[in-house]
N, C-alpha and C positions, 0 to 999 in steps of 0.2 A: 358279543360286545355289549357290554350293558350302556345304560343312557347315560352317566356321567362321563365315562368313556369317553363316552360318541360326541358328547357335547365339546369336554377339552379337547379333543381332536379336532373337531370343526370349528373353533373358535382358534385354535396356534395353526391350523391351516389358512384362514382367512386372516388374521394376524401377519403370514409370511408374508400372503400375495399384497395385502397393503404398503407394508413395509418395504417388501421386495421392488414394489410398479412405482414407490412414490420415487421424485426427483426434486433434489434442492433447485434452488437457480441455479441456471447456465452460466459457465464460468470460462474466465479465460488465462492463459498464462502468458504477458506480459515483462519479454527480457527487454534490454535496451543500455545503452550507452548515451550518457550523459558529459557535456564539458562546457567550461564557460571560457571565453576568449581563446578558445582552441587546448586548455588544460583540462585534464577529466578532475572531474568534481571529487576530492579524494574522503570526505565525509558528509555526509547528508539524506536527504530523504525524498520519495518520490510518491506522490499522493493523487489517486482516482478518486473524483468526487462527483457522483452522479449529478448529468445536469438538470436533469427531470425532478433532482430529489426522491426520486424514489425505490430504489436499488440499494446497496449498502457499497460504504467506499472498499477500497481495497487501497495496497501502497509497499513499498518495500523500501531497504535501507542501499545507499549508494554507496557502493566501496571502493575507491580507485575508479569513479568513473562507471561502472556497472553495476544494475539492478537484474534481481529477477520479483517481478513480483504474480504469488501463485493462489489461485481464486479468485480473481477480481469479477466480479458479474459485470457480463456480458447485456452492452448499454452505452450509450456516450456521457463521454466523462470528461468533464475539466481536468487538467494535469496540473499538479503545484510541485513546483521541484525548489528544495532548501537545500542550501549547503552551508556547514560548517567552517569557521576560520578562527582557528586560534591567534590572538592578539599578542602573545608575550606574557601576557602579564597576569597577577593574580587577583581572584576576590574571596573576599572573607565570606563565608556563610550566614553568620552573626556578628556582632559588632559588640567579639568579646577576645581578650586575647588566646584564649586558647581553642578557637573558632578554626574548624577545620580550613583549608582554603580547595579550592581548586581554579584550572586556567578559564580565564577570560573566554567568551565566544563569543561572535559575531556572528551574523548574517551573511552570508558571501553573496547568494542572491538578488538579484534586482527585485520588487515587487513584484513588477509587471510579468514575474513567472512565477509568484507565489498566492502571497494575499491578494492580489490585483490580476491573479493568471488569464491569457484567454487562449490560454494551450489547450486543445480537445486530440482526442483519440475516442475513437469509435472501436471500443473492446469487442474483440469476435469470440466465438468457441474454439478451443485450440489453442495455439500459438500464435504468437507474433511478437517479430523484431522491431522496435523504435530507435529513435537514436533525437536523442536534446541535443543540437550545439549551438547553446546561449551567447549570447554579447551583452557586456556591460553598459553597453554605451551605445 
C-alpha cells in the first residue's frame, strides 16, 4: 500500500471513530395532555424553555388537547402553554380594500402559564407522560 493510501485510510478511519463516539445533547421525548377548565386545548402550543438558560428550548404544537414533543434536551425547563381561540370575527391584513383578511385570535391562556409561567418539568432521557389541567380563574 503506498503512503497516500495509507494516509486517506487513516484519516476516514479516525474521521468514523470521531463521528461515530461523538454525542449531541441528551434528549427527551415529552407526550402530554393539555386542558383548561377541564376542555383540552383544541389549538396551541407548548414550549420548554431552559431555566439555566443554557440548553436549547424545545416545544410541540397542541391538537385536541395533545402534544408530543421530540428532542427536547434533557434539563429543567419552564413550561409556557398557549392556546388559540377564534373570536368570530375578521381582520384586514392592510387597511386596503382588497386586503386579504383572516379570523380573529385570541389568547385562550392565562399568563400565569405563559409569559408569566412557573410551570417546570424536569426533562429526563427517554420518555415521559405530563398532563397540564389549567384553570382560568
Amino acid at each position: 500500500m503506498n503512503n497516500v493510501c495509507w494516509s486517506w485510510c487513516a484519516v476516514s478511519a479516525l474521521l468514523a471513530a470521531i463521528l461515530g463516539c461523538s454525542t449531541g445533547p441528551l434528549t427527551g421525548t415529552v407526550t402530554g395532555e393539555v386542558t383548561l377548565d377541564g376542555q383540552p386545548i383544541q389549538d396551541g402550543r407548548v414550549t420548554f424553555i431552559p431555566a439555566d438558560g443554557l440548553a436549547s428550548m424545545g416545544g410541540a404544537p397542541i391538537t385536541d388537547g395533545k402534544f408530543l414533543a421530540k428532542d427536547v434536551p434533557v434539563a429543567k425547563m419552564k413550561v409556557q402553554i398557549n392556546g388559540n381561540k377564534k373570536t368570530g370575527k375578521t381582520i384586514k391584513a392592510f387597511d386596503t380594500p382588497e386586503s386579504p383578511v383572516s379570523d380573529e385570535i385570541v389568547e385562550l391562556v392565562p399568563l400565569r402559564f405563559n409569559a408569566n409561567s412557573e410551570l417546570m418539568l424536569d426533562v429526563k432521557k427517554g420518555s415521559q407522560d405530563v398532563r397540564y389541567d389549567l384553570k382560568s380563574k
